[in-house]
N, C-alpha and C positions, 0 to 999 in steps of 0.2 A: 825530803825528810819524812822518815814514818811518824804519825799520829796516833798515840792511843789512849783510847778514852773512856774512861769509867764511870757506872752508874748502879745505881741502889742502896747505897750507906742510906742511912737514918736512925732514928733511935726506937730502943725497942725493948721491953724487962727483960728482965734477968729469964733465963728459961724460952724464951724467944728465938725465930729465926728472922736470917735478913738473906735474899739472893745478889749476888755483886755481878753485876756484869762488863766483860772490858773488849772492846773491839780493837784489833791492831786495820792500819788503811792499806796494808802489802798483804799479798799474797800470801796463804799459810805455806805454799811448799818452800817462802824463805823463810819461815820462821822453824826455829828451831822446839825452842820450845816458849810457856809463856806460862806467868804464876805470879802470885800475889805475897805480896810482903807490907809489913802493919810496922808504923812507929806510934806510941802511943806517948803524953806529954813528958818529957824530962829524960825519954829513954831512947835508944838506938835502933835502928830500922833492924826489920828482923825476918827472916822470911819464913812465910805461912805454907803456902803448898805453889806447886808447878805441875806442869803438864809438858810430855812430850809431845809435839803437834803428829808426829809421821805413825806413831805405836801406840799414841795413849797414853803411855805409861803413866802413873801418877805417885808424888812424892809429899809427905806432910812431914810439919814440926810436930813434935813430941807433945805439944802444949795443945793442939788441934784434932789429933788424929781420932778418929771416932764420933767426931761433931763434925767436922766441915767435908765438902766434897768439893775437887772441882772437876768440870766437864770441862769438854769444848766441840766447837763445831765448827771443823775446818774450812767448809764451802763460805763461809761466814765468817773467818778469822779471828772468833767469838770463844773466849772462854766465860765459865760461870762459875762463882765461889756462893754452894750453897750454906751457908752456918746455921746450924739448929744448935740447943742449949746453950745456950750463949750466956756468959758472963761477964761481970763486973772488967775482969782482965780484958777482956776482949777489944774494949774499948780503945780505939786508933784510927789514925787518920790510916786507910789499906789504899796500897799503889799496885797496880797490874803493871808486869815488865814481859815485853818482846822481847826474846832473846832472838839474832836472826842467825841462819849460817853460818856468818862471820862473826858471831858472838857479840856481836854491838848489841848492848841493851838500848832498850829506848822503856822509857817510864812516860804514863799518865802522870795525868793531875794532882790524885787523888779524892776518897771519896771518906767521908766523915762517918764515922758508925760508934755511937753510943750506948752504952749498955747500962742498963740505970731503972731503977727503981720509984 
């Protein structure tokens, strides 16, 4: 069973950044790609940005683009969700998802990120 596990949430003001980082335990040439999606309370999971592992490529929500970035480094099976100017919205529990080959997600824990004044 793949294992992936995230770290960096914490709380931080408004106008703040936070780095999120998410390790998948398989090989990057199975994964496909891997990206972060945020539910925040009362509301529906929602996805943030992805990465394609083999090109780079990178994909953002409308509500993110121009504040968050995410990397990755394959030898490391490591992506990173950098957020600067962070707001109030922002605030959610954010889950990193492996998408593999075979397109079977596998989802982390989650990592908690508050945005508060």
């Amino acid at each position: 069973q793949v294992q992936v596990v995230e770290s960096g949430g914490g709380s931080v003001q408004p106008g703040g950044s936070l780095r999120l980082s998410c390790t998948a335990s398989e090989n990057s040439v199975n994964i496909n790609s891997m990206g972060w999606h945020r539910q925040a309370p009362g509301k529906e999971r929602e996805r943030v940005a992805d990465i394609l592992m083999r090109t780079g490529s990178t994909d953002y929500a409308d509500s993110v683009k121009g504040r968050f970035t995410i990397s990755r480094d394959n030898d490391k099976s490591t992506v990173w969700l950098q957020m600067d100017s962070l707001k109030a919205e922002d605030t959610a529990v954010y889950y990193c998802a492996d998408v593999d080959n075979f397109l079977s997600i596998y989802w982390g824990q989650g990592t908690q990120v508050v945005v508060s004044s």
